[in-house]
C-alpha positions in Angstrom: 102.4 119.7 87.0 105.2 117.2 86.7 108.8 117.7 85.0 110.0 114.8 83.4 113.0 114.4 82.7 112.5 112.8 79.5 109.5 114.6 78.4 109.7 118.3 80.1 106.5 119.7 81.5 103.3 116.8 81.9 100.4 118.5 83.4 98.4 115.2 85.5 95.3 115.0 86.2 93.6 112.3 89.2 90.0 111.5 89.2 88.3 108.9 91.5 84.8 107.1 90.7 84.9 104.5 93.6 87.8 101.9 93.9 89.3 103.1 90.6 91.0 106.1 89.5 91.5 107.8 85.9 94.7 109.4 85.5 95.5 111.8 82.4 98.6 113.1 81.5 99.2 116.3 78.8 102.6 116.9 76.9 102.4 120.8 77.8 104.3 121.2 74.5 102.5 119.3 72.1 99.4 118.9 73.6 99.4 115.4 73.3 96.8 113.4 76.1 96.8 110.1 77.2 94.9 108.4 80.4 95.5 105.2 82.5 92.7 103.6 84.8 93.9 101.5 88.0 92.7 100.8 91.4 92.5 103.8 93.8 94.7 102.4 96.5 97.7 102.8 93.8 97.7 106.1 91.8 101.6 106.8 91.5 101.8 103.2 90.0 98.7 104.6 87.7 100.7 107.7 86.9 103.5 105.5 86.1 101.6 103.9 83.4 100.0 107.2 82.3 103.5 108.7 82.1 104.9 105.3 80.1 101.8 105.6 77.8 102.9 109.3 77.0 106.2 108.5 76.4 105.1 105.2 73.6 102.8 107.8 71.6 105.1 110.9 71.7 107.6 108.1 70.0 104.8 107.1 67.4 104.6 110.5 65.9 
């Protein structure tokens, strides 16, 4: 679990299928999920984008 500043409580989630990982991120409040997919090597910079993705459709509702 991650506490954002921003957002409050982001449960993340890291799976690996080779050279690429999957990284979901759920809004513990609204239940809200999105993913990101980057290379393996790099999965803070993948949680960054799964964490800037959050952010974009927590604004669009």
């Amino acid at each position: 679990m991650t506490i954002d500043p921003e957002l409050g409580e982001v449960i993340v989630e890291f799976v690996r299928n080779g050279t690429y990982v999957k990284c979901s991120a759920v809004h513990t409040a609204t239940g809200v999920e999105v993913s990101a997919m980057g290379p393996a090597l790099e999965p803070r910079a993948v949680e960054r984008v799964a964490i800037a993705k959050l952010k974009r459709a927590l604004s669009q509702r």
